[in-house]
C-alpha positions in Angstrom: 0.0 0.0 0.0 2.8 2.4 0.6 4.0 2.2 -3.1 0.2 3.4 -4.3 0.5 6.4 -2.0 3.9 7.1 -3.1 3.1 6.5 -7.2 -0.4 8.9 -6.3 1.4 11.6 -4.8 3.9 11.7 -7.5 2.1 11.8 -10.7 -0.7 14.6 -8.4 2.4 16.2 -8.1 4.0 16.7 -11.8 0.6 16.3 -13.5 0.6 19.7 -14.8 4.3 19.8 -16.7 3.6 16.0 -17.0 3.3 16.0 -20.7 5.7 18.8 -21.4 8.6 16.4 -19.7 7.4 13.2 -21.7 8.0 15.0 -25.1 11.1 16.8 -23.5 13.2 14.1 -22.3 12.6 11.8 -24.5 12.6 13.9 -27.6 9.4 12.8 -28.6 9.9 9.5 -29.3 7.2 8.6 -26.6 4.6 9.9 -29.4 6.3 7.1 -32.5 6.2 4.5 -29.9 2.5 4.8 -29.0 1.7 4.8 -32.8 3.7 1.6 -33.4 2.1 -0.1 -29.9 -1.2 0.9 -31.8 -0.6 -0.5 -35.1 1.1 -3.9 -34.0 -2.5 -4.6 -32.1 -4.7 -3.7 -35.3 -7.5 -1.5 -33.4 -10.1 -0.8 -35.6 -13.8 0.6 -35.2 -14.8 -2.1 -33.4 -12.2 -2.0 -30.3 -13.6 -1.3 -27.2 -10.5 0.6 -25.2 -9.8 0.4 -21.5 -6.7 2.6 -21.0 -5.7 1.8 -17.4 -2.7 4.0 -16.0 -3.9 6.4 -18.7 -2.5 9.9 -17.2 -3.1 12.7 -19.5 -4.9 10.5 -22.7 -2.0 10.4 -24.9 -2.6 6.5 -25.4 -6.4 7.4 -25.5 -6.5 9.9 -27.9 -3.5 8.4 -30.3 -6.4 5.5 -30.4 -9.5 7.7 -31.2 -6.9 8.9 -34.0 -6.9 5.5 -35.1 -10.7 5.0 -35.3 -11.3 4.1 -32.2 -14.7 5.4 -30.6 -15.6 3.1 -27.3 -12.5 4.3 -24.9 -12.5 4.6 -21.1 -9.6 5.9 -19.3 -8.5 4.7 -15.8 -6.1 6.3 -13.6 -4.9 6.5 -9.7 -4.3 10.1 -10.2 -7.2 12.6 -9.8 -5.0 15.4 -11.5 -3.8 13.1 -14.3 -7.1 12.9 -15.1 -8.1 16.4 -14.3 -5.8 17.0 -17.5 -7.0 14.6 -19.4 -10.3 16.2 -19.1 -9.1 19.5 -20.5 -7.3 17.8 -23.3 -10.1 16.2 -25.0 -13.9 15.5 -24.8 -13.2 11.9 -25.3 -12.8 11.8 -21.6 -16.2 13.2 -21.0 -18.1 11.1 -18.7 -15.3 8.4 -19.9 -12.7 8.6 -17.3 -12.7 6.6 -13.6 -9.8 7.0 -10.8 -8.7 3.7 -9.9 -6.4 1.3 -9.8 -5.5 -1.9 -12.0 -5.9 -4.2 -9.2 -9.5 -3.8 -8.8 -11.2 -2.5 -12.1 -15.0 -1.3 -11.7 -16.0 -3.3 -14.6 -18.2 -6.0 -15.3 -16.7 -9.5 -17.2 -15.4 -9.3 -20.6 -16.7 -5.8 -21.1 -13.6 -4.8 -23.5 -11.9 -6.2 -26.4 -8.4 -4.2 -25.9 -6.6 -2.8 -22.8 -3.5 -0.8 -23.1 -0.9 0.5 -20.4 1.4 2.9 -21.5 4.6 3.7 -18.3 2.2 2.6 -16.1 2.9 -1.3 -15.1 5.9 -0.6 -13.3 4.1 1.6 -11.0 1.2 -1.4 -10.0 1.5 -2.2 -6.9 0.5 -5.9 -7.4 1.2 -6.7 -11.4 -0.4 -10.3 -11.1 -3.2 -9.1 -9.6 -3.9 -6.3 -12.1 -3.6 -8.9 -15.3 -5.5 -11.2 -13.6 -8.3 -8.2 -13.2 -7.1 -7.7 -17.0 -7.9 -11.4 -18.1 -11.5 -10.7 -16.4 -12.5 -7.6 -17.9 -11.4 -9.0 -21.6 -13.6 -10.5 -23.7 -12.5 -13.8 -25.8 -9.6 -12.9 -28.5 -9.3 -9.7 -26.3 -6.1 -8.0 -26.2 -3.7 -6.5 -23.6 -0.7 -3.7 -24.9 1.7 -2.4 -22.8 4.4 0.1 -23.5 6.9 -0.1 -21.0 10.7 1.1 -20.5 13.4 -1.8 -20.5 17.1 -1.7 -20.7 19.1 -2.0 -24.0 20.8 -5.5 -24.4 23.5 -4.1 -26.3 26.4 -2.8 -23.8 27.2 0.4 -25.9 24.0 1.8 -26.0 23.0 0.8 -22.7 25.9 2.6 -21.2 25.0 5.9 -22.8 21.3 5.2 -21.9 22.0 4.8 -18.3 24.1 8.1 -17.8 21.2 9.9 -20.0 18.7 8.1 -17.6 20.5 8.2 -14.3 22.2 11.6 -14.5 20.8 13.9 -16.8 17.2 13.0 -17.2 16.2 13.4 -13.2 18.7 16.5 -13.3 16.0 17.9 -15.9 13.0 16.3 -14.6 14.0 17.9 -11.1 14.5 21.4 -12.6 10.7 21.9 -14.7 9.1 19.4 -11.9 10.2 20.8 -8.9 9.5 17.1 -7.6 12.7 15.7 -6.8 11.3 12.6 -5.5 9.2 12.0 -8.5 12.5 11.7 -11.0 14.6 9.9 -8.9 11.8 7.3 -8.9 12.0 7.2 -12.2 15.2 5.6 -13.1 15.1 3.5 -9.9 11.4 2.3 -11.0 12.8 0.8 -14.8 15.9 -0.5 -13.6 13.8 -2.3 -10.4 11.7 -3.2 -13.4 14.1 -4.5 -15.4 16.1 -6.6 -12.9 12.5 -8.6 -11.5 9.6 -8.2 -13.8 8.6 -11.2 -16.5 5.9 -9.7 -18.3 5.4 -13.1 -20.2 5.3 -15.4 -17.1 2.8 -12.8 -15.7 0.4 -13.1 -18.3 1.0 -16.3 -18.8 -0.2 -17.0 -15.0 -3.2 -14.9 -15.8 -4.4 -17.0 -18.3 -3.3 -15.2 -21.4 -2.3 -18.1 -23.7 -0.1 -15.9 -26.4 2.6 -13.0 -25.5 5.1 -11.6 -28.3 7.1 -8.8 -27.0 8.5 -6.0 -29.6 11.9 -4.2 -28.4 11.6 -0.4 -29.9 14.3 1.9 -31.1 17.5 -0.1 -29.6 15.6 -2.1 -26.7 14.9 1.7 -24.6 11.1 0.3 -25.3 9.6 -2.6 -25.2 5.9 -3.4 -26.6 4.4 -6.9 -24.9 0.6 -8.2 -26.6 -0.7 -10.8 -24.8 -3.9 -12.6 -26.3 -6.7 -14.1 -24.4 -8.0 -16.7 -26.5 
């Protein structure tokens, strides 16, 4: 419980330069890798979205750009959503503070769910896909964009000084948080060192997972398919 109060305060906190950061540190890329997260999971008219850990709508409105109509967005953060809100009328009357672990939704009410940054920050991962796996309807699909370390040593060298050093240095001077971008790095390389996304979903139920690295491994996109 004390990681959901820290992970609520924090994204409360730096809600309002939240998206200015995203796009700042990491040159935009975040936008590209949301597109290609979209694409590799062929949404259509016919998905029904449930964007949990959806912040500001990014993932949310990236799918209504894709045809996408039915979207709800979930999120611990009040403010997050508070943004979201302002953003776009897509979250009107659309939008539900929560968390992953207990989803107010009734069985296999959606065909798609997508996480973008936000699995890292779940306090109970197997709990939330196993709320995922219930909410799903048959063939439904879960998407989550998440950060990873680069396999190869080069670029993860220059990767981890970026993210160690410079990136909190930054985050720390437009935040004014420093709490909330020291979490960062320590949050993806936690991540990194524990997390199986496949034997996750797996447990869950999900019978297919394919993972996608992105640009150099910085990225990684995992689908797994209920079926």
């Amino acid at each position: 419980m004390e990681k959901k109060k820290q992970v609520k305060r924090i994204f409360d906190s730096i809600a309002y330069r939240y998206d200015l950061l995203n796009h700042l540190l990491s040159a935009g890329i975040d936008i590209y890798w949301r597109k290609k997260a979209l694409k590799l999971c062929g949404v259509d008219g016919n998905t029904v979205l449930l964007d949990v850990a959806c912040g500001t709508g990014d993932f949310a409105i990236e799918a209504e750009k894709s045809g996408v109509s039915k979207i709800i967005g979930a999120d611990l953060s009040i403010n997050m959503l508070k943004i979201f809100n302002k953003k776009s009328v897509l979250s009107n009357g659309r939008i539900t503070q929560c968390v992953a672990e207990s989803l107010p939704f009734k069985n296999e009410t959606f065909s798609l769910i997508t996480v973008a940054f936000g699995v890292r920050n779940f306090f109970n991962i197997q709990e939330s896909f196993n709320n995922f796996f219930r909410v799903l309807s048959e063939n439904g699909k879960v998407v989550v964009l998440e950060f990873r370390l680069p396999r190869n040593f080069i670029i993860k060298k220059i990767y981890l000084t970026y993210f160690n050093n410079i990136l909190p240095a930054l985050g720390r001077f437009i935040s004014k948080d420093k709490e909330a971008y020291n979490y960062l790095p320590e949050s993806v390389n936690d991540f990194d060192r524990k997390i199986d996304l496949k034997k996750l979903f797996l447990s869950a139920g999900f019978k297919k997972v394919l993972i996608k690295p992105l640009t150099f491994g910085i990225a990684h996109v995992t689908i797994a398919e209920k079926q």
